[in-house]
C-alpha positions in Angstrom: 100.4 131.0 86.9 104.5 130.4 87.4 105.0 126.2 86.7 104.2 123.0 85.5 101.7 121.0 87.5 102.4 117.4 87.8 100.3 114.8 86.6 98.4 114.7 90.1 97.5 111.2 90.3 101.1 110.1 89.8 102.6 112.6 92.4 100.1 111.9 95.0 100.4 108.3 94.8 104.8 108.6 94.6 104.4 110.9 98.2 101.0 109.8 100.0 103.6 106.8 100.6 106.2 108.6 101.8 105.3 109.6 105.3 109.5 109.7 106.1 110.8 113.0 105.8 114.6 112.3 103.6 115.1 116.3 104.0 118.7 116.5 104.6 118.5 119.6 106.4 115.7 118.2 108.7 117.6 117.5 112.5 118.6 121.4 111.6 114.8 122.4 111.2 113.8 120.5 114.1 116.5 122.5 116.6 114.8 126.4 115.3 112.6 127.4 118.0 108.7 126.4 118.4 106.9 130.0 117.7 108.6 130.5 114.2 106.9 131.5 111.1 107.5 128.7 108.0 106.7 128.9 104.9 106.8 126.0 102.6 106.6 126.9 98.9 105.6 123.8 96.1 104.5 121.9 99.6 102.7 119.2 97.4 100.1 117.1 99.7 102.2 118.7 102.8 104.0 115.4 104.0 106.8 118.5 105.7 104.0 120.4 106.8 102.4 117.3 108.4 105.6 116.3 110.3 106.6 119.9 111.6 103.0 120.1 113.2 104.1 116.8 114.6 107.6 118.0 116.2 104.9 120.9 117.8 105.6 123.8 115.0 102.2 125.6 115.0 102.9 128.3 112.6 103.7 126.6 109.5 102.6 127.5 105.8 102.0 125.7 102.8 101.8 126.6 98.8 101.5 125.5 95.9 100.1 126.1 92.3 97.8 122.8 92.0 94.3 123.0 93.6 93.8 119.0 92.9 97.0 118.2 94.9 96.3 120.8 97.8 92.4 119.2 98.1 94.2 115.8 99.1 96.3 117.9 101.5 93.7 119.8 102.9 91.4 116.1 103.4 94.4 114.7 105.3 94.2 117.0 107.4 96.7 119.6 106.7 95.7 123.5 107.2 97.2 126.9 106.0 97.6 125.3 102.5 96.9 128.0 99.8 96.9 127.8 96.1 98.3 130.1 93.6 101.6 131.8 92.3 104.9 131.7 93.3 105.6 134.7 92.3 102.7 137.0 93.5 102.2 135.4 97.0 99.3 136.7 99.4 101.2 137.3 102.4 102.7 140.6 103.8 106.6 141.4 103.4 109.3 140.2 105.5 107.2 138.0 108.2 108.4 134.9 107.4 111.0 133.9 109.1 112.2 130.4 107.7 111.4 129.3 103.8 111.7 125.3 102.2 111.4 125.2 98.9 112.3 122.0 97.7 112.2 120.3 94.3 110.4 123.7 92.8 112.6 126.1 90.9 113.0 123.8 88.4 109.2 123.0 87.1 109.3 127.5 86.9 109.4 129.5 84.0 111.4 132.4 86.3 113.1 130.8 89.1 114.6 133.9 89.8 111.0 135.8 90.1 110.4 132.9 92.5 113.4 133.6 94.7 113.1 137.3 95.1 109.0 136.5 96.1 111.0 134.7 98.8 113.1 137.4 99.3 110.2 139.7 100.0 108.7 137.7 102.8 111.9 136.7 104.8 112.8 138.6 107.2 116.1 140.0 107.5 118.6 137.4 107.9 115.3 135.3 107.7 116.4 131.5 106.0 115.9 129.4 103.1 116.3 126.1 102.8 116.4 125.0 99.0 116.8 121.7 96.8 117.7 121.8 93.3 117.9 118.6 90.8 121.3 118.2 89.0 120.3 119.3 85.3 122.7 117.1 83.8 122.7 114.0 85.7 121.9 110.9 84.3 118.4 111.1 86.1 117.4 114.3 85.5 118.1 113.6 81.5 115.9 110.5 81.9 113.5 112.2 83.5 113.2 114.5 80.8 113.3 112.8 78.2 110.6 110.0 79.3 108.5 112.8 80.3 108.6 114.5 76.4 108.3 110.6 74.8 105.1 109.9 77.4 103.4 113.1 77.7 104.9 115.5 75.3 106.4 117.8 77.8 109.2 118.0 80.3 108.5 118.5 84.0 111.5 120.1 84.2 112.0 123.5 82.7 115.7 124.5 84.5 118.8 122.7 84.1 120.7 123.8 87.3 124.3 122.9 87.5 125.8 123.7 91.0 127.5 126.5 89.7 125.2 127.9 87.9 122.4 127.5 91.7 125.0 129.1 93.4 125.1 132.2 90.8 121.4 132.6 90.8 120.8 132.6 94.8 124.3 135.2 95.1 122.7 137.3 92.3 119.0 137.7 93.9 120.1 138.3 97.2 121.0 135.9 99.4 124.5 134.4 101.0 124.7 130.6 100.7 125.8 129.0 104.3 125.8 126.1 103.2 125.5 123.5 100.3 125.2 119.6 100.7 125.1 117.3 97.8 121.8 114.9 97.4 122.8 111.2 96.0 120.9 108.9 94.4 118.9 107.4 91.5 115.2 107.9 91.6 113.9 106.3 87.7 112.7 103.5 89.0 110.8 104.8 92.2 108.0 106.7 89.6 104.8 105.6 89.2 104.9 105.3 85.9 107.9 102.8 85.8 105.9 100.8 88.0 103.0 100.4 85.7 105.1 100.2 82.7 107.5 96.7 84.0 106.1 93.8 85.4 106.5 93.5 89.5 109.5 91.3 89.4 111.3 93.5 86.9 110.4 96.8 88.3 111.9 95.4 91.8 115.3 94.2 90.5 115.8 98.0 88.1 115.1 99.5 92.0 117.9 97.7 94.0 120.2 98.3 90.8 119.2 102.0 91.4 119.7 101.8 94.4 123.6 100.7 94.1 124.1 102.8 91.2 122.6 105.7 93.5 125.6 106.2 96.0 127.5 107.3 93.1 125.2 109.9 91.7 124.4 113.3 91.9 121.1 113.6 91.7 121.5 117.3 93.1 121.9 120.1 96.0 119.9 121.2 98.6 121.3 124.8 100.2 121.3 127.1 103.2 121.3 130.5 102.6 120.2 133.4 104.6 118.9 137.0 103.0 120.8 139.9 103.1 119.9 142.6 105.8 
């Protein structure tokens, strides 16, 4: 199958506390109308899911590669959560009309299989809403490199540059309406720095992250809409 799966434990403890949605194309989402089809690709546990249903969105989608991951999404409670590749999805073309895919591209082999999968189910003019990491920030080379000293692999396979995002969206077949750029400084928010440093340690690294954060950029998310 297309990706890397996390190491589950870690990523369901880092979002199972996370119940607030920091999507910074969320007040946009929430103004689309009710009867909508959405689609959310790499949905993890479905935290998104979970709060669309909330805001009354009954038609809304989730997918990802990791059965262990979706079993904690389907036990809290969220439904239409399937498992398997990004690039061969089980659902007929162009139906869908809005697709999140955030924080995914990058763990692919073929991002650009990924995107024209995406491409198949919009609709025409359908949307996508996308997040990308900045492959050469300072976190994303952390991130990296602790993951190939702890575990012998990378979770990231892409190094996006916002150029390079931009290209790759154009190229498949879709116009970008709009791109926004993500700050911040995540290290020191991952599990696994918390059970490497002791408490009072861990604490101060996160508020200096947190100042060093409005500074860095840690990526993109983008609009773009598919070509009638």
């Amino acid at each position: 199958m297309e990706g890397v799966t996390s190491n589950s434990e870690e990523f369901v403890a880092y979002y199972r506390g996370k119940p607030v949605i920091k999507n910074m194309f969320i007040n946009e989402l929430l103004k689309i109308p009710k009867k909508v089809i959405i689609l959310d690709i790499g949905c993890g546990i479905g935290n998104l899911i979970s709060y669309l249903k909330l805001e009354g969105y009954e038609k809304v989608l989730g997918f990802d590669i990791d059965e262990r991951i979706m079993k904690v999404a389907r036990a809290k409670g969220v439904k239409d959560v399937f498992v398997g590749d990004a690039r061969s999805i089980p659902i007929r073309s162009k139906i869908i009309n809005y697709a999140l895919c955030y924080s995914l591209i990058e763990h692919t082999n073929n991002p650009r299989a990924v995107l024209r999968e995406i491409l198949r189910l919009l609709k025409d003019e359908g949307l996508l809403y996308i997040s990308v990491p900045n492959g050469y920030s300072i976190n994303d080379i952390l991130l990296r490199l602790g993951g190939k000293i702890l575990r012998g692999r990378t979770p990231h396979l892409q190094q996006f540059s916002k150029g390079n995002v931009m290209k790759l969206l154009e190229t498949t077949g879709f116009e970008i309406i709009e791109i926004k750029d993500r700050k911040g400084f995540i290290l020191f928010n991952l599990p696994v720095c918390a059970s490497l440093l002791p408490s009072k340690i861990h604490n101060m690294c996160k508020k200096i992250a947190n100042i060093l954060g409005q500074s860095i950029n840690l990526g993109w998310e983008l609009k773009a809409k598919k070509h009638s």
